[in-house]
TIVO-2410 file (N, C-alpha, C; in nm, 3 decimals):
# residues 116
REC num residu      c1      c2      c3 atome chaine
REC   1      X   0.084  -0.118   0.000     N      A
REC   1      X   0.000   0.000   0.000    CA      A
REC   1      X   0.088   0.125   0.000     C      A
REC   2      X   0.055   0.249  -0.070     N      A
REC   2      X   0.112   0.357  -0.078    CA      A
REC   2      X   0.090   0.435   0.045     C      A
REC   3      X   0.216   0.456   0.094     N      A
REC   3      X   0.235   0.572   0.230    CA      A
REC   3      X   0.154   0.713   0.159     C      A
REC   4      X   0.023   0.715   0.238     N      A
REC   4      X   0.024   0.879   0.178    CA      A
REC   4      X   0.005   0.934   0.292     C      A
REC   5      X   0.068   0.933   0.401     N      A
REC   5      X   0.134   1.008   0.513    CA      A
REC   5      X   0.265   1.002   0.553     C      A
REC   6      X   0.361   1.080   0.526     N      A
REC   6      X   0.513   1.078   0.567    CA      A
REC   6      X   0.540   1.086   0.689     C      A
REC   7      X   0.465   1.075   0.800     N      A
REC   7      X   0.486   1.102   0.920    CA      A
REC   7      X   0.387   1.163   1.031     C      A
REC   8      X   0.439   1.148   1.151     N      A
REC   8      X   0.383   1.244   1.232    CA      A
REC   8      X   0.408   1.391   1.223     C      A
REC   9      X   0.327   1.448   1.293     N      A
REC   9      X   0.342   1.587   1.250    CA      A
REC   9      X   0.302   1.732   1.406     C      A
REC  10      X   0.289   1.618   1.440     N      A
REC  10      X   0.245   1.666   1.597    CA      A
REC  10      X   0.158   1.592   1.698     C      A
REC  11      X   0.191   1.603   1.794     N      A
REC  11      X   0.126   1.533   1.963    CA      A
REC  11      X   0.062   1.592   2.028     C      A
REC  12      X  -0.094   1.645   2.013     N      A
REC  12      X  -0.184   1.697   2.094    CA      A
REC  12      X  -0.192   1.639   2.175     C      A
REC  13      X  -0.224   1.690   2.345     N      A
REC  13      X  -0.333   1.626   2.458    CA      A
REC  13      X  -0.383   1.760   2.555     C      A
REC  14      X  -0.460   1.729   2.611     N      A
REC  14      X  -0.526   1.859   2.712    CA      A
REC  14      X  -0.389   1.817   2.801     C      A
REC  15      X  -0.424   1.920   2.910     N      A
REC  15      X  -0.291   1.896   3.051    CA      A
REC  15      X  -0.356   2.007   3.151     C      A
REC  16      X  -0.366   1.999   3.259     N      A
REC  16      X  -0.420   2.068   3.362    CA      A
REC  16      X  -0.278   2.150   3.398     C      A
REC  17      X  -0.159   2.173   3.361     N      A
REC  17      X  -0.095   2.284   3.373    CA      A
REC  17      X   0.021   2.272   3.198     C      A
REC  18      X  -0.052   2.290   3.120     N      A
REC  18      X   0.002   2.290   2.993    CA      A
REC  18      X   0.138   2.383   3.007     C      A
REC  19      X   0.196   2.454   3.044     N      A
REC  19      X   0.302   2.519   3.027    CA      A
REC  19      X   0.408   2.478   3.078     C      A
REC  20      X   0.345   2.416   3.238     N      A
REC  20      X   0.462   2.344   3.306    CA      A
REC  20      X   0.453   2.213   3.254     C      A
REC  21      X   0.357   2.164   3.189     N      A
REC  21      X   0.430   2.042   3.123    CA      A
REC  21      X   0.471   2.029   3.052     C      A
REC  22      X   0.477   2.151   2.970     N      A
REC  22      X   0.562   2.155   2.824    CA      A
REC  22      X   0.728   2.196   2.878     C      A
REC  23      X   0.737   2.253   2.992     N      A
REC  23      X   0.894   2.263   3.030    CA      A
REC  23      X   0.908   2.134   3.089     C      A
REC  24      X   0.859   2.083   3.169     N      A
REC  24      X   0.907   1.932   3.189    CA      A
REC  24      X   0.967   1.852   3.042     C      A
REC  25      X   0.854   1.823   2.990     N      A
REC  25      X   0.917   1.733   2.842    CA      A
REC  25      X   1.046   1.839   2.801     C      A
REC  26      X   1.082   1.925   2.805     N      A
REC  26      X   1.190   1.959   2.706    CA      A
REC  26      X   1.284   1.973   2.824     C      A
REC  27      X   1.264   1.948   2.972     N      A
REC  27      X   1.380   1.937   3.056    CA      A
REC  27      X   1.413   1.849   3.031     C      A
REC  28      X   1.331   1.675   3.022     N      A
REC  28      X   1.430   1.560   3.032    CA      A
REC  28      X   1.362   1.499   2.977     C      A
REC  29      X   1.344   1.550   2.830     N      A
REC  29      X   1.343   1.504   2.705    CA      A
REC  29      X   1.414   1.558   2.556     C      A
REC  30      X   1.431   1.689   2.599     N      A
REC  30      X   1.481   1.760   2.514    CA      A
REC  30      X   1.358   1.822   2.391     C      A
REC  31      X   1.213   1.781   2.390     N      A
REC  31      X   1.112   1.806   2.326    CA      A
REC  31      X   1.084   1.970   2.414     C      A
REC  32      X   1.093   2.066   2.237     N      A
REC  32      X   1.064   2.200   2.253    CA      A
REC  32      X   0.918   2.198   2.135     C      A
REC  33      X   0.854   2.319   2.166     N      A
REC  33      X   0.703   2.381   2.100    CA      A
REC  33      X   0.742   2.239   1.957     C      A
REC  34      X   0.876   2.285   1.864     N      A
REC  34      X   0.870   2.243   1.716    CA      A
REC  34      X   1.004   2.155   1.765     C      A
REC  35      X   0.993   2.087   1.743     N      A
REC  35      X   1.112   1.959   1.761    CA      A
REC  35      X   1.148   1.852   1.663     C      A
REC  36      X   1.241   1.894   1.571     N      A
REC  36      X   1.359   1.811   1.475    CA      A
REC  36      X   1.337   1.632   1.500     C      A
REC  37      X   1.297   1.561   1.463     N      A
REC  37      X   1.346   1.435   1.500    CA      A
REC  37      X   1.432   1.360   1.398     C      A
REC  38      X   1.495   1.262   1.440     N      A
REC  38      X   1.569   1.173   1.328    CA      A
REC  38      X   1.451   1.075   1.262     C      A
REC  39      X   1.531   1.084   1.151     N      A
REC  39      X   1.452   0.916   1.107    CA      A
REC  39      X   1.462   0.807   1.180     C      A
REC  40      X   1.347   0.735   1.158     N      A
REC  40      X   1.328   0.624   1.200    CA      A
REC  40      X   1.233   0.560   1.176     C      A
REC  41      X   1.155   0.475   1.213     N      A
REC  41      X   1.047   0.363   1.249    CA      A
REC  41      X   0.958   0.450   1.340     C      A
REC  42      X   0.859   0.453   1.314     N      A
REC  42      X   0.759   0.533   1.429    CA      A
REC  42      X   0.591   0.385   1.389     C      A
REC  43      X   0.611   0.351   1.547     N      A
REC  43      X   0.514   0.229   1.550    CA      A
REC  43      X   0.353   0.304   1.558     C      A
REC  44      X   0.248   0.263   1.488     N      A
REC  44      X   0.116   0.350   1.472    CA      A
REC  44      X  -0.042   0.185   1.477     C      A
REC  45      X  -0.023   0.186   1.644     N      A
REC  45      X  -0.108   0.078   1.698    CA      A
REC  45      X  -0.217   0.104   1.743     C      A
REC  46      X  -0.352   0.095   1.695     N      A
REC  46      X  -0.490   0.102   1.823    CA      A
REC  46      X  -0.451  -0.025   1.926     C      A
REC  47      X  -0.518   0.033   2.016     N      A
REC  47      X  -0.523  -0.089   2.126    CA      A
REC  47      X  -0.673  -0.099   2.118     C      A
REC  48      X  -0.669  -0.231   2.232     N      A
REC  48      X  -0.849  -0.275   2.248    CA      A
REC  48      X  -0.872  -0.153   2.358     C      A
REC  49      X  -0.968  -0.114   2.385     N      A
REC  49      X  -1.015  -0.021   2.470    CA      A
REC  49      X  -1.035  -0.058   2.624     C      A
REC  50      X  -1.035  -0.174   2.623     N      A
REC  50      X  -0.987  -0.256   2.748    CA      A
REC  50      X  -0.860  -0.247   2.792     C      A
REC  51      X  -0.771  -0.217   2.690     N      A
REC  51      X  -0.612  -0.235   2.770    CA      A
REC  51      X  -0.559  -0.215   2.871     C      A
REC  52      X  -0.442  -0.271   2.930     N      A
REC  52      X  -0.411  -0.219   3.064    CA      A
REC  52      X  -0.260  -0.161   3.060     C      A
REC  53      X  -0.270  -0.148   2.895     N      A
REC  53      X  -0.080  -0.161   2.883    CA      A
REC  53      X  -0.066  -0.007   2.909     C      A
REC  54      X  -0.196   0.070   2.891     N      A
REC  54      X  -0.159   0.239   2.922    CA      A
REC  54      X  -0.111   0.250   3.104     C      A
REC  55      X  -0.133   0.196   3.191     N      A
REC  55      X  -0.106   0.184   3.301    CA      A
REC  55      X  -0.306   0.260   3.367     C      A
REC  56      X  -0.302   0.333   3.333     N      A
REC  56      X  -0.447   0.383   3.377    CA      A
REC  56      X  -0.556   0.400   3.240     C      A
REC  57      X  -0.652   0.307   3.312     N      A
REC  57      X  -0.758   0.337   3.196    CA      A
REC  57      X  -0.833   0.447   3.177     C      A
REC  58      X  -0.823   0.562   3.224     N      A
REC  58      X  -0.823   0.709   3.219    CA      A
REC  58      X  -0.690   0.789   3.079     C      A
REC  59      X  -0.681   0.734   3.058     N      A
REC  59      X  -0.540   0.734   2.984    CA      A
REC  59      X  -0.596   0.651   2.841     C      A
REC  60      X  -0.573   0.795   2.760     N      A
REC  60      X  -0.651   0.776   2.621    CA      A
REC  60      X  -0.516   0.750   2.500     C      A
REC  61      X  -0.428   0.755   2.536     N      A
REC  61      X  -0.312   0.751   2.481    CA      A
REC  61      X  -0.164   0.753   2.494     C      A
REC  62      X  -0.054   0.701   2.478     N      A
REC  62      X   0.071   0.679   2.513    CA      A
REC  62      X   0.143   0.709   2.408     C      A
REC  63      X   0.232   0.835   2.415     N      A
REC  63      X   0.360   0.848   2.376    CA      A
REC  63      X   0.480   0.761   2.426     C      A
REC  64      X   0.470   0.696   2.274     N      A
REC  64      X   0.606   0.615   2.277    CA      A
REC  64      X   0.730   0.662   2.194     C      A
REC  65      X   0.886   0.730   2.290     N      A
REC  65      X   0.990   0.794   2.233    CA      A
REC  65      X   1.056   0.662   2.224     C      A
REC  66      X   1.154   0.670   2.049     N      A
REC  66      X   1.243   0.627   1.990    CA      A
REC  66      X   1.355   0.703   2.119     C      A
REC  67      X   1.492   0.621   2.166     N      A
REC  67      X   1.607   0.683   2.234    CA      A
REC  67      X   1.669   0.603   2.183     C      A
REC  68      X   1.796   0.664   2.191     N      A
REC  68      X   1.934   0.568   2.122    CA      A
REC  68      X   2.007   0.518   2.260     C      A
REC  69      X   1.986   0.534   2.348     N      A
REC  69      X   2.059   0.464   2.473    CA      A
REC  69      X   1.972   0.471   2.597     C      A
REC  70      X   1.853   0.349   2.627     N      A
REC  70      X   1.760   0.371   2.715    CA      A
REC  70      X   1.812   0.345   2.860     C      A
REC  71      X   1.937   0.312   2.885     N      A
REC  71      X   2.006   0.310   3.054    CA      A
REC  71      X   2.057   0.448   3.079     C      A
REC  72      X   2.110   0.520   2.968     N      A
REC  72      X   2.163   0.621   3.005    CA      A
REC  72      X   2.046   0.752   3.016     C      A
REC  73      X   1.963   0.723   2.966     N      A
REC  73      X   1.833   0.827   2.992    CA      A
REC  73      X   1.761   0.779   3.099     C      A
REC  74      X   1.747   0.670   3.131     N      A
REC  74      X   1.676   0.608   3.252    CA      A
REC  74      X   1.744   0.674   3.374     C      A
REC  75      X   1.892   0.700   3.388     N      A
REC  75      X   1.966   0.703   3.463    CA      A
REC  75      X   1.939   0.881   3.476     C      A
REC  76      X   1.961   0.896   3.413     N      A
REC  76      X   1.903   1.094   3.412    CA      A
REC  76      X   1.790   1.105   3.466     C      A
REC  77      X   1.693   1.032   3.414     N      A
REC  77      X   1.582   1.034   3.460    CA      A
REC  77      X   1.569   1.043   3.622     C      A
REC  78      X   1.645   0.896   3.668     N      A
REC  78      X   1.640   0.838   3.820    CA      A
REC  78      X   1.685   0.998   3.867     C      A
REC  79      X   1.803   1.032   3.830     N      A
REC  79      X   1.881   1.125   3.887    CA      A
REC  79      X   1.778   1.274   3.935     C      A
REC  80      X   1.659   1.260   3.840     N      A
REC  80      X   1.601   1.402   3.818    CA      A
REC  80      X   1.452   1.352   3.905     C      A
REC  81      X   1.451   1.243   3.953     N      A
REC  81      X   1.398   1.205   4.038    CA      A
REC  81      X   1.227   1.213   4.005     C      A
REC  82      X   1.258   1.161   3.826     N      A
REC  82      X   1.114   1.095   3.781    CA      A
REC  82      X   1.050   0.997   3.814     C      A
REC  83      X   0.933   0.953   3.813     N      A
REC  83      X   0.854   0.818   3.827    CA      A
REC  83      X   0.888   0.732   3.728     C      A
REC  84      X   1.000   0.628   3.783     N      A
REC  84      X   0.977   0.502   3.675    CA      A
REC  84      X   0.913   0.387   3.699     C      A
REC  85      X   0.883   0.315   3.623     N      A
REC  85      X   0.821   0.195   3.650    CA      A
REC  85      X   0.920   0.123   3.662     C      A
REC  86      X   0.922   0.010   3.691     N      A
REC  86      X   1.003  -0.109   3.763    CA      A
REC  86      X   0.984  -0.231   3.634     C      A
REC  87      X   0.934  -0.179   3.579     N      A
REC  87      X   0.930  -0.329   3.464    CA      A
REC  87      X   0.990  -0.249   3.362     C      A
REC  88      X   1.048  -0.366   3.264     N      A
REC  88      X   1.163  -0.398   3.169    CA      A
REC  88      X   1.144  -0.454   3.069     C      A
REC  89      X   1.104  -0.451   2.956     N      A
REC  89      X   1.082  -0.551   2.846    CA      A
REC  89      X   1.220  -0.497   2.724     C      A
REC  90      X   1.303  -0.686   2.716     N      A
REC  90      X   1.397  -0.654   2.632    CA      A
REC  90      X   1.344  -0.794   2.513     C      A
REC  91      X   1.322  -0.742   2.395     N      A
REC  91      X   1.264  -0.805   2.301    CA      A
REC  91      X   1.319  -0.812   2.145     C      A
REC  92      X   1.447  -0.914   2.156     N      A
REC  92      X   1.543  -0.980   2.003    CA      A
REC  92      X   1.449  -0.903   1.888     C      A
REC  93      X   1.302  -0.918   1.875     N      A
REC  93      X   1.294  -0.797   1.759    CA      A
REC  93      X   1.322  -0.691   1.731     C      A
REC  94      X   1.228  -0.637   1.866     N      A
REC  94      X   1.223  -0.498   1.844    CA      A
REC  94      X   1.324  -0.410   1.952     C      A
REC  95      X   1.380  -0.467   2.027     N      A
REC  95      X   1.431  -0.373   2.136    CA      A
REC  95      X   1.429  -0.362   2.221     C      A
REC  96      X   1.505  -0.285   2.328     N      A
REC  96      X   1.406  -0.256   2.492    CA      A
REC  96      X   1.306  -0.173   2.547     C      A
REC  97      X   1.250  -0.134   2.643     N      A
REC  97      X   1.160  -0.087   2.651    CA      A
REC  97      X   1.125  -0.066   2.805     C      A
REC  98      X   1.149   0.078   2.844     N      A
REC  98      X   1.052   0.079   2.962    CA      A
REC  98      X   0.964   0.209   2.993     C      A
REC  99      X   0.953   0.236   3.062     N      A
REC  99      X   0.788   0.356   3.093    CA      A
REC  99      X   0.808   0.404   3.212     C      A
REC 100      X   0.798   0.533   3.209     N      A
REC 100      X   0.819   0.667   3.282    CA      A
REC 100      X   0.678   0.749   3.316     C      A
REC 101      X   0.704   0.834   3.415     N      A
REC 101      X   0.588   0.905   3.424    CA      A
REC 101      X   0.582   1.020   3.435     C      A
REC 102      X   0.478   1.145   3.383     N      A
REC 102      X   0.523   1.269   3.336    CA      A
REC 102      X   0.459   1.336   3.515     C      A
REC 103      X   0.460   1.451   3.526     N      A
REC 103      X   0.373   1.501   3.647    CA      A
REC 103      X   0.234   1.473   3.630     C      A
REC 104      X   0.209   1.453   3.537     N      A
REC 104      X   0.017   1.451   3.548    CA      A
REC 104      X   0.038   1.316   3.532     C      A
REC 105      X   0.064   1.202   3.543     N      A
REC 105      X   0.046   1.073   3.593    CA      A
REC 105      X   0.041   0.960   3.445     C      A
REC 106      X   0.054   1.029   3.320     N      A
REC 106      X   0.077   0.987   3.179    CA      A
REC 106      X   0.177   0.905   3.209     C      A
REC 107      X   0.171   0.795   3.143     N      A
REC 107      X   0.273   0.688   3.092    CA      A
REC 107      X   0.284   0.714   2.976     C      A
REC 108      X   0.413   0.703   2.963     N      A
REC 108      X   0.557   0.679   2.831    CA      A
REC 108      X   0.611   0.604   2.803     C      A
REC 109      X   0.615   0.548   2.722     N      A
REC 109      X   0.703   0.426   2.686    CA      A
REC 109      X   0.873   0.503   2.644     C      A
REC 110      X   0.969   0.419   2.647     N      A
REC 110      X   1.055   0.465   2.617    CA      A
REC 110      X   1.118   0.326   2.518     C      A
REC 111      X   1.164   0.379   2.397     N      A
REC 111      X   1.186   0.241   2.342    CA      A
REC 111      X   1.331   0.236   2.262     C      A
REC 112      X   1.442   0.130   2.248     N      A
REC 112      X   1.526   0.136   2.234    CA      A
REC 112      X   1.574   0.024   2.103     C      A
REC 113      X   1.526   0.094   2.020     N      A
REC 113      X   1.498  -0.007   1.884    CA      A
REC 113      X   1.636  -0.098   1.886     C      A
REC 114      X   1.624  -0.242   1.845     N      A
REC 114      X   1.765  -0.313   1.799    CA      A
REC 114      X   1.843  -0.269   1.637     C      A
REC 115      X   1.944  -0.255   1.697     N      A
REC 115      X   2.024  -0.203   1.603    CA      A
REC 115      X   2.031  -0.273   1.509     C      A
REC 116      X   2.013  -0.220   1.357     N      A
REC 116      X   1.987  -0.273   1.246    CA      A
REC 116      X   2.127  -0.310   1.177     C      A
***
């Protein structure tokens, strides 16, 4: 089938303090207003509406970031004294993978594609 979308193009969500959460993500994420990304693989999944993989079923959606080294951002993270989750998925296809939490209680995946 013909791609007739080249990409994402932006990440809407409401936020009960939109400004301070937009300086959070670009503290320890480096995501500003317009943000450059590299190429890559960008995964584009519905879930069942039942799921539990968002962590809260209040939770209409999950940003999942491509990182090129997920211990060494995990480790910034710990340092900056974010919410991580405690589970780990390392998976011979696709990569590793774990999930963070923003101030408003959103889960993130963080994913660490296998090197091609």
């Amino acid at each position: 089938m013909e791609n007739l979308v080249s990409g994402i193009g932006g990440i809407f969500f409401r936020s009960k303090d939109n400004k301070g959460l937009a300086q959070w993500y670009e503290k320890h994420f480096g995501i500003s207003m317009v943000w450059q990304q590299e190429k890559g693989k960008t995964a584009f999944a519905p879930f069942k509406a039942d799921t539990d993989y968002f962590g809260n079923m209040d939770q209409q959606f999950m940003i999942n970031f491509r990182v090129p080294d997920i211990e060494k951002l995990l480790n910034k993270l710990n340092e900056a004294d974010v919410k991580i989750d405690e589970n780990r998925m390392n998976d011979d296809t696709y990569g590793k993978f774990a999930w963070v939490y923003d101030p408003e209680g959103n889960k993130i995946e963080l994913w660490e594609p296998v090197k091609e």
